[in-house]
C-alpha positions in Angstrom: -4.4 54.8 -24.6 -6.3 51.9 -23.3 -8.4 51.4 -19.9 -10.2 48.5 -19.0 -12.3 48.3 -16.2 -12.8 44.8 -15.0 -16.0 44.0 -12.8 -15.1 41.0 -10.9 -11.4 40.9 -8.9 -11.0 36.8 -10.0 -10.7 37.7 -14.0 -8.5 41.2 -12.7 -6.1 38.4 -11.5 -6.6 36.5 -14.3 -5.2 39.4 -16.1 -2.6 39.8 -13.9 -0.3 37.2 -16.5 -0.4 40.7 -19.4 1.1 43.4 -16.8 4.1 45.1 -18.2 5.5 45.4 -13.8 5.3 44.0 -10.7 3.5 46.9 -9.0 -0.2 47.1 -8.5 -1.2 50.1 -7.3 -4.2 50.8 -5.4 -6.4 53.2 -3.2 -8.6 53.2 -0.6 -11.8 55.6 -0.2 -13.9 55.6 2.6 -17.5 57.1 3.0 -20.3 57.2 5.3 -23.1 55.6 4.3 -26.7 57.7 3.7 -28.1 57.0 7.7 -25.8 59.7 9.6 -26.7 57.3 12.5 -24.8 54.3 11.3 -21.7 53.3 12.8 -20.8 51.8 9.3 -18.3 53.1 6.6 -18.2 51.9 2.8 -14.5 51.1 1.6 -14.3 51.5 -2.0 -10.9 49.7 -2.8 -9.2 50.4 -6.5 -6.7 48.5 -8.0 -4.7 49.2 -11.1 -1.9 47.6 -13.1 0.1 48.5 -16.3 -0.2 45.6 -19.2 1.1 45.6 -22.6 -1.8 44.7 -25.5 0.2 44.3 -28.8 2.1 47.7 -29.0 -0.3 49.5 -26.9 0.0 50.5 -23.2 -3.1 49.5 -20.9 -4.3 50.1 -17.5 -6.4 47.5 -15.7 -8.9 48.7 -13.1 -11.2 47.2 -10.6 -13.2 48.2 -7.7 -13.8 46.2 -4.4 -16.6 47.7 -2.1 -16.8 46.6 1.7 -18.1 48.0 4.7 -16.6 48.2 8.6 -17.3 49.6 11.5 -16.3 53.0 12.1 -14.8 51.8 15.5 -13.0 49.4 13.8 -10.1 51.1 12.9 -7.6 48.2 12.1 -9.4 46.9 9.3 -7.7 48.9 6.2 -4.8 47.2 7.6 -6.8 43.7 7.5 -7.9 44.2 3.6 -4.4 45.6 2.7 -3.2 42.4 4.4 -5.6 40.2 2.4 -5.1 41.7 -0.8 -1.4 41.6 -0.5 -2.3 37.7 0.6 -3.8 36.9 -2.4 -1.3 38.6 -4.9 1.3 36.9 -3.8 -0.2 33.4 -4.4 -0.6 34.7 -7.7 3.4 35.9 -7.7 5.6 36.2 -4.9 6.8 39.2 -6.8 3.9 41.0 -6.7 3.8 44.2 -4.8 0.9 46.8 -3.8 1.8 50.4 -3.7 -0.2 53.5 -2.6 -0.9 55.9 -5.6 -3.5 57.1 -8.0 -1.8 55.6 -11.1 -4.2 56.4 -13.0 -4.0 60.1 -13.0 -0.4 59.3 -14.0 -1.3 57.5 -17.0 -3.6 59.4 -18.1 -2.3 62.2 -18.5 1.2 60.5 -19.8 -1.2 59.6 -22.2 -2.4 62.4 -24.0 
């Protein structure tokens, strides 16, 4: 079993030419941040993909942190638009699906 966290989403995509699928899978998790005042959330975005490394199976990972407005309640849709924008200049093919993958592989793993 392999993981490899990857710090910066440009070489994730680079990546992107190993995966083993067309599915990347992601979730979203939002907190508030430390001032109980703020009107702000922090998005913390995963994204995961299956790859093949010479006969081993690997999962990719990266984390994407933004913040919004806690009145602004259409902008999950906006990053999950953007995201699904840029993955499918990489390939058309290229779809994002809901789901902790990496639960999944995990324990597949062991």
């Amino acid at each position: 079993m392999i993981v490899i966290f990857i710090d910066v989403i440009e070489d994730f995509v680079l990546f992107l030419e190993k995966r083993i699928m067309n599915e990347i899978f992601y979730e979203f998790k939002e907190t508030k941040t430390k001032d109980d005042l703020s009107s702000e959330l922090k998005i913390e975005i995963t994204l995961h993909f299956l790859a093949k490394i010479e006969e081993y199976l690997a999962l990719f990972e990266t984390k994407i942190s933004i913040s919004k407005e806690i009145k602004d309640s259409s902008s999950d849709e906006d990053v999950f638009k953007a995201l699904k924008n840029i993955f499918s200049q990489v390939d058309p093919a290229l779809s994002l699906i809901k789901g902790k993958i990496r639960e999944i592989f995990l324990s597949y793993s062991y």
